[in-house]
C-alpha positions in Angstrom: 138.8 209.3 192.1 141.1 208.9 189.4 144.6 211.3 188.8 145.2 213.5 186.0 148.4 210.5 185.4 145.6 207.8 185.1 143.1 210.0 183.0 146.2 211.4 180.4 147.1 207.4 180.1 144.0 205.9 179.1 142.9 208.5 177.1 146.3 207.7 175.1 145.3 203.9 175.2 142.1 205.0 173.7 143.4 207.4 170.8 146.4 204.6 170.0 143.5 201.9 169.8 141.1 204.0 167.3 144.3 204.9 165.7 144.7 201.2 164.9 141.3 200.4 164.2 141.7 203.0 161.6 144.4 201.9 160.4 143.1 198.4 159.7 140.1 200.3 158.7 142.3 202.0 155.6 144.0 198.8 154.9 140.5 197.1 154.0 139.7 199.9 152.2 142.5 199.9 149.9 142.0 196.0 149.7 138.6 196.4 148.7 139.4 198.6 145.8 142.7 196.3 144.4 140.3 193.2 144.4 138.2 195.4 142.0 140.7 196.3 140.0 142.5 192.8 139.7 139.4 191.8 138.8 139.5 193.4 135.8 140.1 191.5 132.3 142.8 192.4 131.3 144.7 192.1 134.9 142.7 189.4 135.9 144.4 187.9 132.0 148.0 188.2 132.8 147.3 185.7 136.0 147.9 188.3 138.6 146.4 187.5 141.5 144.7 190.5 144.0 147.7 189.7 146.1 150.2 190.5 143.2 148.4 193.8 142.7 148.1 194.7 146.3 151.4 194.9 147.2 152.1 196.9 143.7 150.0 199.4 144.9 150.6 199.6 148.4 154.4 200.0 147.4 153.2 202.9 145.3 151.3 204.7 148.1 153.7 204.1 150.4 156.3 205.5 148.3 154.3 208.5 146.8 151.8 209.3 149.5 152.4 207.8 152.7 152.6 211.4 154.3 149.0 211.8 153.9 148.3 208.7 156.6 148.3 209.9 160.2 150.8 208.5 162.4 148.2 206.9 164.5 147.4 204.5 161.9 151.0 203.0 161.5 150.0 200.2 164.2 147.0 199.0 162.2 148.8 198.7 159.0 151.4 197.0 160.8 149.1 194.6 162.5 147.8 194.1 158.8 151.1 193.0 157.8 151.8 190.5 160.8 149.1 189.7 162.8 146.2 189.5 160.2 148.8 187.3 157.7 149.2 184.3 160.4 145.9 184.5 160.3 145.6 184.2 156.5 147.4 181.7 155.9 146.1 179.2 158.0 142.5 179.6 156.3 144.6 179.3 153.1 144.9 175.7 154.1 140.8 175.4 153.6 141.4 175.4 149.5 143.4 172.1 149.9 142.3 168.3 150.5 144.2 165.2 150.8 141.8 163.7 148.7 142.8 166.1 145.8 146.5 165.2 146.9 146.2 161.1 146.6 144.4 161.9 143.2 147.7 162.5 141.2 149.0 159.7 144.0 152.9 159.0 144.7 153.9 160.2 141.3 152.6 163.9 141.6 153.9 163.8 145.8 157.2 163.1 144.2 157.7 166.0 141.3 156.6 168.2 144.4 158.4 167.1 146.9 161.8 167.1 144.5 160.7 170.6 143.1 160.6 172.1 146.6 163.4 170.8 148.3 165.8 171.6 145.1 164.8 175.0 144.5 164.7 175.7 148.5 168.3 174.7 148.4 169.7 176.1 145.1 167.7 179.7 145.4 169.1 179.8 148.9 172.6 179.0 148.7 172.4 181.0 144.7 171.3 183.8 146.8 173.7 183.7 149.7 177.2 182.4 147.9 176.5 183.8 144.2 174.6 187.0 144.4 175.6 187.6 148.2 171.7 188.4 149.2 171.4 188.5 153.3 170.1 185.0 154.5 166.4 186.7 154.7 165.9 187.9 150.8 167.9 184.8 149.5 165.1 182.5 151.4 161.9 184.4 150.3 162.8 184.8 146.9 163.6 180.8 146.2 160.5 180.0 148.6 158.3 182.2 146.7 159.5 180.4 143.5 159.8 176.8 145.2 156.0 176.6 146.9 153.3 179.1 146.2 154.4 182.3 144.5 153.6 185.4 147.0 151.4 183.3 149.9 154.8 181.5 150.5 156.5 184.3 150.6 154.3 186.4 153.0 154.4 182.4 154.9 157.9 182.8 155.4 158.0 186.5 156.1 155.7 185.8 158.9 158.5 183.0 159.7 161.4 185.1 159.5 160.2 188.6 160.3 162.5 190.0 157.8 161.3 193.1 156.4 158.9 194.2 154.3 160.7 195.5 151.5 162.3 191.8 151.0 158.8 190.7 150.1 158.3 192.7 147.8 161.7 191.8 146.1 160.8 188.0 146.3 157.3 188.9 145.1 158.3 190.5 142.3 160.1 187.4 141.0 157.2 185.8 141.1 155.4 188.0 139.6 158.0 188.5 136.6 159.0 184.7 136.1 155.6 183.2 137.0 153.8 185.4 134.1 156.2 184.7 131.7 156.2 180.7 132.1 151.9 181.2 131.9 152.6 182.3 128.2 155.9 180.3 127.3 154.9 177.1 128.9 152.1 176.4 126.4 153.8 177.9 123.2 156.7 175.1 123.9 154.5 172.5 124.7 152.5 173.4 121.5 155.8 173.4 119.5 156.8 169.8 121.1 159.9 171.0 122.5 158.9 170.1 126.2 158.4 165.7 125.0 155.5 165.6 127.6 152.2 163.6 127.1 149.2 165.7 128.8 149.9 163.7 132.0 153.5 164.6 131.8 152.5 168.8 131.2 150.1 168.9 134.1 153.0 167.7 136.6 155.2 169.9 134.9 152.9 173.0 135.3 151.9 171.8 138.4 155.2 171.3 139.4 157.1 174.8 138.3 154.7 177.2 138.0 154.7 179.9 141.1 151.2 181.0 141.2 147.8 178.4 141.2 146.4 181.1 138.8 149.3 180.9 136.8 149.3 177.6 136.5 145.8 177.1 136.3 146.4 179.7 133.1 149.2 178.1 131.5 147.8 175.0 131.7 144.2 175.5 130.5 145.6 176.0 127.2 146.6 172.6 126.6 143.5 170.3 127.7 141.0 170.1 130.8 143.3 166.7 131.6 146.6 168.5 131.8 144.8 171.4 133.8 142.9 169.3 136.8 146.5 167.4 137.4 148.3 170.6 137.1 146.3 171.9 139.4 146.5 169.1 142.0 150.3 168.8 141.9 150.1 172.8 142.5 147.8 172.3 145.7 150.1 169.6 146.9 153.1 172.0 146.8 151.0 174.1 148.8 150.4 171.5 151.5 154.6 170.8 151.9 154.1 174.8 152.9 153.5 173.3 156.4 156.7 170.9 156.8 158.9 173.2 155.5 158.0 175.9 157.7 158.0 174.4 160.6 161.8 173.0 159.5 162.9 176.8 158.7 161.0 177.6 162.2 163.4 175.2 163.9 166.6 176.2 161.6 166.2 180.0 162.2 166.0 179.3 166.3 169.0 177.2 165.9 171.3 179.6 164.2 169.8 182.9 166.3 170.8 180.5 169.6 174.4 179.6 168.3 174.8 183.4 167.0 173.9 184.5 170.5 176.1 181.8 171.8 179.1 182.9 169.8 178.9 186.9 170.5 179.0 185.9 173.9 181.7 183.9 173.8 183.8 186.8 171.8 182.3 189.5 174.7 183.8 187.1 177.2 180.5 186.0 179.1 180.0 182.5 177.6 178.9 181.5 180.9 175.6 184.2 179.9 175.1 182.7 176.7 172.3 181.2 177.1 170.6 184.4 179.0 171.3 186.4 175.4 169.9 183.5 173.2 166.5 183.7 172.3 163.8 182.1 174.1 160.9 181.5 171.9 160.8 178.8 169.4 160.8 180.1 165.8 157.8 177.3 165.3 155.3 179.4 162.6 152.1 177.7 164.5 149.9 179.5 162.3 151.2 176.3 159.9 149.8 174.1 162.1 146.6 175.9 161.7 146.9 175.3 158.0 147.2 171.7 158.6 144.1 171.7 160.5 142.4 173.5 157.8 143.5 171.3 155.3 142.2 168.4 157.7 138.7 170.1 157.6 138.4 170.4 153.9 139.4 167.1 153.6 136.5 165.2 156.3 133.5 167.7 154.9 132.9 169.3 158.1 131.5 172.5 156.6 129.3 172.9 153.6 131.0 173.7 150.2 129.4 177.4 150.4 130.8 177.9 153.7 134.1 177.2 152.6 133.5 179.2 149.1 132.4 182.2 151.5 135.2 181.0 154.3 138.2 181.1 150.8 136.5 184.7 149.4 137.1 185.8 152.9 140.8 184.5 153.1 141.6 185.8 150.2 140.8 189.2 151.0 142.5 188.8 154.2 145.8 187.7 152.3 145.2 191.3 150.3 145.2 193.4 153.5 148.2 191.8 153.7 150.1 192.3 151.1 148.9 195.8 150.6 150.3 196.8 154.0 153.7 195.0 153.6 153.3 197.2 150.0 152.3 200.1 152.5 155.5 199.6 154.4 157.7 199.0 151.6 160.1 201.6 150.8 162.1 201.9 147.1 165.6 202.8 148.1 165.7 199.2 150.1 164.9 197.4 147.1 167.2 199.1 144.9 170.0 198.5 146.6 169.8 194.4 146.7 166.8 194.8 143.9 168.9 193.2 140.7 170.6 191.1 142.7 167.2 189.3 143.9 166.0 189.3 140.3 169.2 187.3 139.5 168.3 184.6 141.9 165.2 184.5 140.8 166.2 184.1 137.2 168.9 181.5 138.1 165.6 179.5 139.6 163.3 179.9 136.5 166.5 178.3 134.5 166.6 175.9 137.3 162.5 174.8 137.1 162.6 175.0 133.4 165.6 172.2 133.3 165.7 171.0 136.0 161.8 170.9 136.2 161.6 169.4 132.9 164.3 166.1 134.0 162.0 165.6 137.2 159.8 165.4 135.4 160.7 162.7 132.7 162.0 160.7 135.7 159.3 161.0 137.8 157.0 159.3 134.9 160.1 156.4 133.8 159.8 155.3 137.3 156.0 155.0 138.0 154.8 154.4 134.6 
């Protein structure tokens, strides 16, 4: 016979679960209605991606009308935001091949490889030393413009676990810079002010661009040529999502384990320091699960419209996502570091204009 104790307690298990399911519920909902409206033309025209637009207006009813959600459903927004986004972006891994990748060969591996690692670097230590951005906001924003727009950045806020409202800020970067470059790369490659051949403009692209719909849109208005390479060099950046994650994985646990180490040391129990430093291992395994992904695209395993049905369904996924973080996101958190993160992000659109545009020239003296 059960207690009144045991009764009271799983009736609580049972309203907090619905309240979740609810919540996730909502969350698909709302996703369901931003893919609509990014689909339409004139949205769907600027390159902004149902991911761009979920988090815009997630951010807007979290802001304006959050108090109209019950309380109940926090957990399934928040499970939205974390759980369902490792999730995400491993199946994110099914819309690249390494076939696609050895297409453009060593020359395209290089300009992404150089692209990523340089803008990793300068947007992090721009953010940190010049703008004085917390280590969290500094990495999003230069990983959002160094890899895949706004899936890199919900990558490595699923890495990180820094807050929501530091998404947004790196997002909206992307979403700023990576707009303007789809309409000013092709005016100054019209204009010849860029010196690139049609190989040279698809690594380029490719190469700088933050989102695969931007640069699929930039770069369809020089030639189908420039547009296929563009796009390949674009995937590839995608793919060096995995290495990089796993390296910031291993870089976050070390500096969390010598921080612990080093307030222990000023408490005076050094001898403890290893009983306050964290335990897990920052590895983002949901990476590896992009690798495998990628692995299965690239040996054929499923049918082409099970993996069209398997990317509609991941990309859906990816806007629950970003419409909860948007959910989550509060204003006043953004202004406070929100021209400062705009600055970074503007010092690394100089930075992948110029410095973009020199890796790029090299890249094609040395393997011409």
């Amino acid at each position: 016979m059960s207690t009144p104790t045991a009764r009271f307690t799983a009736a609580s298990q049972a309203h907090s679960t619905r309240g979740q399911l609810n919540g996730v519920l909502f969350v698909a909902l709302f996703a369901a209605a931003v893919t609509r409206i990014a689909a339409i033309p004139a949205i769907a025209g600027l390159g902004l991606s149902p991911l761009i637009v979920g988090i815009v207006a997630g951010a807007i009813y979290g802001n304006a009308l959050r108090d109209g959600m019950p309380a109940s459903w926090a957990a399934g927004v928040n499970f939205s935001a974390r759980k369902l986004l490792r999730i995400a972006v491993a199946f994110f891994g099914l819309r690249v091949s390494l076939q696609e990748i050895a297409q453009v060969g060593l020359p395209g591996l290089t300009q992404s490889v150089l692209i990523v690692v340089s803008t990793l670097v300068i947007g992090t230590w721009a953010g940190m030393k010049i703008m004085k951005l917390d280590r969290d906001t500094a990495l999003l924003t230069a990983a959002g413009s160094a890899i895949c727009g706004a899936a890199a950045v919900l990558a490595f806020e699923s890495t990180l676990q820094s807050k929501p409202h530091k998404s947004a800020m790196a997002v909206g970067s992307v979403v700023l810079f990576g707009t303007l470059s789809m309409f000013l790369y092709p005016v100054l490659f019209k204009a010849g002010w860029l010196h690139l051949d049609t190989v040279g403009a698809g690594l380029f692209f490719g190469g700088t661009i933050h989102e695969v719909a931007q640069v699929v849109g930039a770069a369809s208005n020089v030639s189908p040529e420039a547009t296929h390479i563009a796009t390949i060099v674009k995937m590839t950046r995608v793919m060096l999502l995995v290495p990089v994650l796993l390296v910031v994985g291993l870089w976050v646990n070390r500096t969390a384990r010598s921080n612990a180490a080093a307030q222990a040391s000023r408490d005076g129990a050094a001898s403890d320091a290893a009983s306050h430093a964290p335990r897990k291992l920052a590895i983002p395994w949901f990476a590896l699960g992009f690798l495998a992904c990628v692995v299965i695209n690239s040996l054929h395993v499923l049918p082409e419209s099970a993996t069209s049905t398997l990317n509609l369904l991941d990309t859906f996924a990816l806007t629950m996502a970003m419409t909860a973080l948007g959910i989550e996101t509060r204003i006043s958190q953004i202004r406070e570091a929100g021209p400062r993160a705009l600055s970074t992000g503007l010092i690394l659109y100089v930075w992948l204009i110029a410095g973009g545009l020199g890796i790029t020239w090299t890249v094609q003296y040395l393997f011409r």
